[in-house]
C-alpha positions as CSV (number, residue, x, y, z in Angstrom):
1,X,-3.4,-2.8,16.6
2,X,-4.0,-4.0,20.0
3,X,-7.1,-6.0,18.8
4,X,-4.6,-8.3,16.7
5,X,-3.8,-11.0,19.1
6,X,-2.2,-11.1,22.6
7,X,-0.3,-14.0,23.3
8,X,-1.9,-17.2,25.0
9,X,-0.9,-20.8,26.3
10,X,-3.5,-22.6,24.4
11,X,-4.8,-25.9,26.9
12,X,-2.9,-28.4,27.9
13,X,-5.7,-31.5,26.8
14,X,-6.1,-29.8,23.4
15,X,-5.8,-31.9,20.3
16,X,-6.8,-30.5,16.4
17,X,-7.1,-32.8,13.9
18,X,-4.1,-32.6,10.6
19,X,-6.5,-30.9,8.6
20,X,-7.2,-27.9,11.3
21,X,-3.5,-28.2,11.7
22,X,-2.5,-27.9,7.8
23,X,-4.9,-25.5,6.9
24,X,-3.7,-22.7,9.6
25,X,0.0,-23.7,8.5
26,X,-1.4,-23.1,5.0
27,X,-2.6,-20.1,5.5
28,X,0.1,-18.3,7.3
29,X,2.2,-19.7,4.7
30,X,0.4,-18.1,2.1
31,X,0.4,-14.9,4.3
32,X,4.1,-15.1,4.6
33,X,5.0,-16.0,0.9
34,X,2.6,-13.0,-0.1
35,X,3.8,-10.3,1.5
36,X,7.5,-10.9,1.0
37,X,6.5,-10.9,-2.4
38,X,5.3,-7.5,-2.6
39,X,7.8,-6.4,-0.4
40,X,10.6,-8.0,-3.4
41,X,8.4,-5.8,-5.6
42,X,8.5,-2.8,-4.1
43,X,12.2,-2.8,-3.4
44,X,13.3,-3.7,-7.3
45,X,10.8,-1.3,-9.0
46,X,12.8,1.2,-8.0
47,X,15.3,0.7,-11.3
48,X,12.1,1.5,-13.7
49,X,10.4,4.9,-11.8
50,X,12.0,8.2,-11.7
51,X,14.5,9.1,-9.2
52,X,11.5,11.0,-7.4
53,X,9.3,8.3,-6.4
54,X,12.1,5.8,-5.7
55,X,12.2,6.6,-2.2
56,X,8.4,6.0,-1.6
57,X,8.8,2.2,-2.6
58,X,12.2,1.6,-0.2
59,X,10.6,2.9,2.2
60,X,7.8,0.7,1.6
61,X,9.7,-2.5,0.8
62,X,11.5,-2.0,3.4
63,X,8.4,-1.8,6.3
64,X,6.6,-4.5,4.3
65,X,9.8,-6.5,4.4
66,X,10.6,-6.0,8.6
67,X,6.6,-6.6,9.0
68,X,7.0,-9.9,7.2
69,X,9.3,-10.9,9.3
70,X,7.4,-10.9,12.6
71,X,4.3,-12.5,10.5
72,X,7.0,-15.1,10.2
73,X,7.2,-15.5,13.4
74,X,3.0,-16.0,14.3
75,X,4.3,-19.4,11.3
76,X,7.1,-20.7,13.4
77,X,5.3,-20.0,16.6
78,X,2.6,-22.5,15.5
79,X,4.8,-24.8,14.1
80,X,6.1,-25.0,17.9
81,X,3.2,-25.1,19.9
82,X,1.9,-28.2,18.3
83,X,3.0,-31.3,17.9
84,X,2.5,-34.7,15.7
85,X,0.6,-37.6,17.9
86,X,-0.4,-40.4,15.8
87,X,-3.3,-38.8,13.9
88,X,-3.7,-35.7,15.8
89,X,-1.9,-32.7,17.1
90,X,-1.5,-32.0,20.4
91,X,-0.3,-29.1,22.3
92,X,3.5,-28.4,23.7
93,X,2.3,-25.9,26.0
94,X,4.2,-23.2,24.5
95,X,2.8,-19.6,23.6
96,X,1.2,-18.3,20.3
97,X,3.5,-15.5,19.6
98,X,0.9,-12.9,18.8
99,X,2.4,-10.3,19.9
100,X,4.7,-10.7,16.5
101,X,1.3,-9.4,14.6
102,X,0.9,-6.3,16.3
103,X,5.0,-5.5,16.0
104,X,4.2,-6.5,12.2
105,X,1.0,-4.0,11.8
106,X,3.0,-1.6,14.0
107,X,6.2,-1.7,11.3
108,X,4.0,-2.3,8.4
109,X,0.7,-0.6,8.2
110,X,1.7,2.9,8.9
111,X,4.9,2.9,6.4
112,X,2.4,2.3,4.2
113,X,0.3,5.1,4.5
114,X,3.1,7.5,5.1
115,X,4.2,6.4,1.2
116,X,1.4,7.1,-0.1
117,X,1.2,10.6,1.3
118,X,5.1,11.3,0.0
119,X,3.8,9.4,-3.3
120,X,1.4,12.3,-3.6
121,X,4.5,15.0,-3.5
122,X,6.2,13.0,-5.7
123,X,3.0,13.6,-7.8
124,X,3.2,17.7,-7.1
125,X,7.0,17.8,-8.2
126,X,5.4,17.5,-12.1
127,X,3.1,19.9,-11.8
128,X,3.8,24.0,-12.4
129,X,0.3,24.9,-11.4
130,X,0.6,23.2,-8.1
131,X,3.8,25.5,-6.9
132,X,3.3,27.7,-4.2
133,X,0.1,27.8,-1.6
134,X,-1.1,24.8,-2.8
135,X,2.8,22.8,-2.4
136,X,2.3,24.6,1.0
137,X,-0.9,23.1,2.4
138,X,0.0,19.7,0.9
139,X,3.3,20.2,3.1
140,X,1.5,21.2,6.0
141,X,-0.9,17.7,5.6
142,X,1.9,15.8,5.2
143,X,3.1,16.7,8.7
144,X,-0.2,16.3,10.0
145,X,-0.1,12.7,8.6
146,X,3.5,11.8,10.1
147,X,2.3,12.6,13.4
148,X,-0.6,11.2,13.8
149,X,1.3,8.2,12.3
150,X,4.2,8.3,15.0
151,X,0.9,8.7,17.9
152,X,-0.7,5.8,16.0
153,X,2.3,3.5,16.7
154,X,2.1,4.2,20.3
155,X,-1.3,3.9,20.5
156,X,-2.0,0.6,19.3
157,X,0.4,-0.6,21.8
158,X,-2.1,0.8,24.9
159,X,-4.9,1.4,23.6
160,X,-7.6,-0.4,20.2
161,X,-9.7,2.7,20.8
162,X,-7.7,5.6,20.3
163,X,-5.8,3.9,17.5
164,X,-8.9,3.0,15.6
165,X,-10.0,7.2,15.7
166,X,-6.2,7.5,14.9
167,X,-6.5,5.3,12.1
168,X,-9.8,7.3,10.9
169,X,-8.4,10.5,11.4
170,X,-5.5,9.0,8.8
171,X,-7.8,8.2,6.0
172,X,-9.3,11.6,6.5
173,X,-6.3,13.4,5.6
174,X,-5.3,11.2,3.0
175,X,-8.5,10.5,1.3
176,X,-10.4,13.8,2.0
177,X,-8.1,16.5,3.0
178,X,-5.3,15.9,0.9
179,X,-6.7,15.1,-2.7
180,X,-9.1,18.9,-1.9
181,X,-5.4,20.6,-1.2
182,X,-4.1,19.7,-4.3
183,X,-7.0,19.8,-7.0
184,X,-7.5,21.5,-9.7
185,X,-10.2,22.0,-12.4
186,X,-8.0,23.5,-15.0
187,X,-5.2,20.9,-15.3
188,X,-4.8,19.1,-18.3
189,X,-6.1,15.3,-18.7
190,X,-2.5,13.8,-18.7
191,X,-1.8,15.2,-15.2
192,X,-5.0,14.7,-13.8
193,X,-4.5,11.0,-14.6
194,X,-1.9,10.3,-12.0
195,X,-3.6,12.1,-9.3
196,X,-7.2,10.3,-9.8
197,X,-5.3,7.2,-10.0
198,X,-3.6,8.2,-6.6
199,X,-6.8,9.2,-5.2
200,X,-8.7,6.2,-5.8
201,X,-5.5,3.8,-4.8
202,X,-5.0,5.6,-1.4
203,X,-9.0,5.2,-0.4
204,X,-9.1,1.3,-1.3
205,X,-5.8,1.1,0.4
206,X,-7.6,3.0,3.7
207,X,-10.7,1.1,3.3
208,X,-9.0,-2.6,3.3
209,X,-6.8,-1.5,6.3
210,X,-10.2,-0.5,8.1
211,X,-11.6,-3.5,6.2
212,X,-9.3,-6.0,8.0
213,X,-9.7,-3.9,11.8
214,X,-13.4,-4.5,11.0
215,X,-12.9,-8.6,11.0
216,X,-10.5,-8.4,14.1
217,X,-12.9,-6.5,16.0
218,X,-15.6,-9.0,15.5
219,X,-13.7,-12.1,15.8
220,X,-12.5,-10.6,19.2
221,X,-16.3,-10.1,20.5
222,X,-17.1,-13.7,18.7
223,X,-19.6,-11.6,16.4
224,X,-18.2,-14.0,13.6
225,X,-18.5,-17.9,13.1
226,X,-15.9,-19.5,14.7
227,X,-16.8,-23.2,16.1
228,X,-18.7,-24.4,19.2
229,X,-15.3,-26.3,20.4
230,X,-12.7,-24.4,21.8
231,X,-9.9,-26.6,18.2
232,X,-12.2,-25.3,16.0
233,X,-12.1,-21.7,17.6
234,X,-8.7,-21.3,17.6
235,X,-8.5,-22.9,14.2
236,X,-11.1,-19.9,12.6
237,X,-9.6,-17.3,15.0
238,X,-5.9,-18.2,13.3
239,X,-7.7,-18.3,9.5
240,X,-9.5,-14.5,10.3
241,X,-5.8,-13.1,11.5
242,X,-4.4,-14.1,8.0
243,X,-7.3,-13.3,6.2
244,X,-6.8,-9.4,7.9
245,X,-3.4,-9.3,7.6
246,X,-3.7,-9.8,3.7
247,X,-6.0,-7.1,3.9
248,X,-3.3,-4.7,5.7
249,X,-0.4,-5.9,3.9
250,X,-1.1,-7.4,0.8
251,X,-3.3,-4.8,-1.3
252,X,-2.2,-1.7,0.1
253,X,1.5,-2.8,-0.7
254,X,-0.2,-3.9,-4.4
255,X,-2.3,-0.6,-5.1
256,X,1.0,1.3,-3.7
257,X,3.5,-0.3,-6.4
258,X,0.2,0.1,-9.2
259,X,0.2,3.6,-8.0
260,X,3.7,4.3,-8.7
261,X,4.8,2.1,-11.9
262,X,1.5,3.9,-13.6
263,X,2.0,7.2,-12.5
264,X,5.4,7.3,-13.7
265,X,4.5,5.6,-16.9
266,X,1.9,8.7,-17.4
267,X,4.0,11.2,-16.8
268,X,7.0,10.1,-18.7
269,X,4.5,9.6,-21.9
270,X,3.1,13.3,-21.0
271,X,6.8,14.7,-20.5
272,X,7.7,14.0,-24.0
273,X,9.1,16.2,-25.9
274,X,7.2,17.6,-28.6
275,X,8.6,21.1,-29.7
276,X,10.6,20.8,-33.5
277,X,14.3,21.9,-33.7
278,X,15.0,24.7,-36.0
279,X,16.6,22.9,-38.2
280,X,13.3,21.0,-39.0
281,X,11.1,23.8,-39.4
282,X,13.3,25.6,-41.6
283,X,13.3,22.6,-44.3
284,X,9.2,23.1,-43.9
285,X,9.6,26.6,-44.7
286,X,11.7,26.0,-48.0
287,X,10.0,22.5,-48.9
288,X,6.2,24.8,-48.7
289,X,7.9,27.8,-50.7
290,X,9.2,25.2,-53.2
291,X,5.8,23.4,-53.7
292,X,4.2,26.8,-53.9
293,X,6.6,28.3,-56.5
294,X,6.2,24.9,-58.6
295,X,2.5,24.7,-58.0
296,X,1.9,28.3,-60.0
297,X,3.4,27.6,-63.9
298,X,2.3,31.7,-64.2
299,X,4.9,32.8,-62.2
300,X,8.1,33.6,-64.0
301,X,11.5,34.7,-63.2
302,X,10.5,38.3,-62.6
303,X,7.2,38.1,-61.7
C-alpha cells in the first residue's frame, strides 16, 4: 500500500555501524529467500492436487514469485546505497528503492486473496448440495471480490486510506460473506472438513495482511520504537518493512498451500469408492446360504 515506503536519498554525512548494516541485509535476505520459497511451493504442488485446484496455486506462485522479485530489489537497492569505509558504512547518495515494495504488495497481496476465493469454488465443485442458488451467490461474491481487488491495486497507488477500507471490505467478503453463502448444517463431516479448514485459513491469512498494514501504519507516525538517531531509525524502519512483508507474503502463501494440499487430501479419502461389485456380493449370498444349509444337520435333501 501506499504506506509501505516511498523512496528517499538517505543523508549525505550518514554512517551505520556493520552490525546495523548486516542485520537489515540479513533480514531482507531472509525476506527474499522466504518468499521465493513458498512461491517454489506453490508452483510444484500442483503435480499432487486435483486438476481443480491447480490453477489456484499457479496463480499464486506465480504473484508470489513476480512480488519476490521487486522485494529483491528493496536487497540490492541497499546493497547500493551504502558503502564499506573502514569500520563503518557510509552513504553513496543513491535512493532506497521503496517503491519496489508497494509494486511487490501490489503484485503479491491481492493474487493472494483472489486464490483463496477461487480455492473456495474449487471447494463447491465436490459438493452436490451446494449446486444451484447457493453456486450462484458464491459466483456473484467472487465478482464482488475481483473488483474490489482490481480498485484495490489502483488505490494503493493514490491513496493508504481508501485502500485500507478496500482491504476491509476484502476480508468481509471473504471471511464473513462468503463462508454464510455457502454453509450448510446438514453436510456430512468429511465435506465440512475442507470448508472449516478454508474458513479459518482465509481469516488468519486476512488478519496477518491487516496485521502487517497495522505495523506500517505505526512505524510511519513513529508510534513504534525506532531510535533517537536518525542510523538507528532507518535501521528499525528497514527491520519493521521485512517483518510486515513476512506477514503479507509469507503466511498467507503458507496457509494457502496448507489449505489446498489438505483439502485435497480430504476429499480424495472421502471420494473413495465404497459400493461392492456384483460379483462380490453374490459370493456373500452363496457363502451365507452355504453356512446356513451346513449350520442345520435337520435339514435333508427334501426338506
Amino acid at each position: 500500500m501506499g504506506s509501505i515506503g516511498n523512496g528517499f536519498t538517505v543523508e549525505t554525512l550518514l554512517t551505520i555501524s556493520i552490525a546495523q548494516y548486516s542485520s537489515v541485509e540479513l533480514a531482507l535476505k531472509l525476506c527474499v529467500a522466504l518468499m521465493a520459497m513458498v512461491a517454489f511451493l506453490l508452483v510444484t504442488s500442483t503435480t499432487c492436487v486435483d486438476r481443480h485446484a491447480r490453477f489456484p496455486l499457479l496463480f499464486g506462485g506465480a504473484a508470489l514469485g513476480g512480488a519476490t522479485w521487486f522485494e529483491s530489489g528493496v536487497w540490492i537497492g541497499w546493497k547500493q546505497a551504502f558503502e564499506l569505509a573502514g569500520t563503518s558504512y557510509c552513504v553513496t547518495g543513491q535512493l532506497l528503492p521503496g517503491e519496489d515494495r508497494l509494486m511487490a504488495w501490489i503484485v503479491g497481496v491481492p493474487a493472494i486473496l483472489c486464490c483463496f476465493g477461487m480455492v473456495s469454488l474449487t471447494l463447491m465443485k465436490d459438493r452436490k448440495e451446494s449446486r444451484g442458488d447457493k453456486e450462484e451467490v458464491s459466483h456473484s461474491i467472487m465478482g464482488r471480490l475481483v473488483l474490489i481487488l482490481v480498485f484495490l491495486d489502483l488505490a494503493s497507488l493514490f491513496s493508504t486510506t481508501l485502500a485500507a477500507l478496500l482491504l476491509l471490505g476484502t476480508g468481509w467478503l471473504l471471511c464473513i460473506r462468503l463462508p454464510r453463502s455457502v454453509s450448510s448444517p446438514t453436510s456430512s463431516p468429511d465435506k465440512k472438513a475442507p470448508w472449516i479448514l478454508w474458513t479459518y485459513s482465509t481469516r488468519w491469512a486476512v488478519v496477518s495482511i491487516l496485521l502487517a498494514e497495522v505495523i506500517l501504519l505505526l512505524s510511519s507516525y513513529h508510534l513504534l520504537p525506532s531510535g533517537k538517531t536518525t542510523d538507528a531509525t532507518l535501521v528499525c524502519s528497514e527491520i519493521i518493512r521485512c517483518i510486515a512483508d513476512l506477514l503479507s507474503f509469507v503466511i498467507p502463501g503458507f496457509l494457502l498451500l496448507a489449505t489446498v494440499l489438505q483439502s485435497s487430501k480430504t476429499l480424495a479419502v472421502g471420494s473413495e469408492p465404497t459400493t461392492k461389485t456384483p460379483s462380490n456380493s453374490l459370493r456373500e449370498k452363496k457363502a451365507a446360504v452355504r453356512a446356513t444349509g451346513e449350520s442345520n444337520p435337520q435339514i435333508g435333501l427334501f426338506g
